[in-house]
N, C-alpha and C positions, 0 to 999 in steps of 0.2 A: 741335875734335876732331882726331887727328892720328890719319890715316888711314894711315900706313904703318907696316906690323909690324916690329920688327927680327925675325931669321933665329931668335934664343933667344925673344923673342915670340910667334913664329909656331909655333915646338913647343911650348909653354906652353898658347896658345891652344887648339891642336890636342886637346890632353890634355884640355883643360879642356870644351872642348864634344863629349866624348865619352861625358863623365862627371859634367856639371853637372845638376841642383844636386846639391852634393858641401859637405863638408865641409873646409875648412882643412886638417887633420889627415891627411887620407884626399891632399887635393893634394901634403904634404910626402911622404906615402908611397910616394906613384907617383912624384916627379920623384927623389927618392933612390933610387929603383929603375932606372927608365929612364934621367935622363940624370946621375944621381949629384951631385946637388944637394943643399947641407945646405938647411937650413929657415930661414937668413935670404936666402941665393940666391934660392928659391922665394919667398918671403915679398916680397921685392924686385920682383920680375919682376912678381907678381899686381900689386902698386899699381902698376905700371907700364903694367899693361893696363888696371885698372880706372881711371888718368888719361886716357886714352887712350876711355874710356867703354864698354870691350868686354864686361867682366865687372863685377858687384858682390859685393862681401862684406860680409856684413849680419852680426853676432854670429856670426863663425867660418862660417856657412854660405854658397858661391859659389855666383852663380846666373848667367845669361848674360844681358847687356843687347840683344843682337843674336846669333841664330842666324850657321854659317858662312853660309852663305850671302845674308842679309843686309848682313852685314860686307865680304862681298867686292863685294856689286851699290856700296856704298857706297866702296869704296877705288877703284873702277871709274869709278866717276861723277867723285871727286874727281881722278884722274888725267887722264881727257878733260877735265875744266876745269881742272886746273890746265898743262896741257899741250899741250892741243890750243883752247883758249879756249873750250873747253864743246861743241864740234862733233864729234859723232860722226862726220858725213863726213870731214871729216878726219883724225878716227884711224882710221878705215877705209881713205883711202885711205893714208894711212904705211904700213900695218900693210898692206896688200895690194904694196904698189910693189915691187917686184924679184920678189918672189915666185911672185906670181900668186897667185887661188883656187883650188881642185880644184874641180869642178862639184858636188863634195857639198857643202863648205862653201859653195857658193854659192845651195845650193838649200835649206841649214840657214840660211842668213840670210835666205833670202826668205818661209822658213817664220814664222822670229823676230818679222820686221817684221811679217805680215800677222796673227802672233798681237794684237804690242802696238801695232797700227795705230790712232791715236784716229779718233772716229768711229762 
């Protein structure tokens, strides 16, 4: 699975899980309206998300194989492991180094952990 959207991807997507399940027809309508896409552009882009495993189209009707937010805990995951060798401390502490935390975000992450704390 290839975890990262292109930027045309990503608005396609966006469209798509606003409005799935949605028909074929109905998706060329919307992207020639918003981003002025003829219907092989669109056409293109959908099997490119659905290789991608995001979206299916089954007999003209699009459905979502992963909510957004699914999608993203998963491009999430795949980035700390392909990045940081699967250690979330790690991309914690990159992603804090220069910066710093605010006390909110620090007191929103202690919240997070003791939500998903196993045990």
């Amino acid at each position: 699975m290839g975890y990262q959207l292109t930027e045309a991807e990503e608005r396609l997507a966006e469209i798509l899980w606003k409005h799935v399940p949605m028909t074929s027809a109905e998706l060329v309508k919307i992207c020639g309206e918003e981003m002025d896409w003829k219907k092989s552009t669109t056409y293109t882009m959908l099997k490119k998300l659905e290789q991608k495993g995001v979206f299916v189209n089954e007999k003209g009707m699009i459905r979502a194989v992963y909510t957004k937010e699914e999608w993203q805990a998963q491009e999430s995951r795949q980035f700390v492991k392909d990045s940081f060798g699967g250690s979330l401390p790690k991309f914690l502490t990159a992603f804090a180094k220069g910066k710093g935390l605010t006390a909110k975000e620090v007191e929103e992450m202690k919240k997070l952990i003791e939500t998903y704390e196993e045990g």
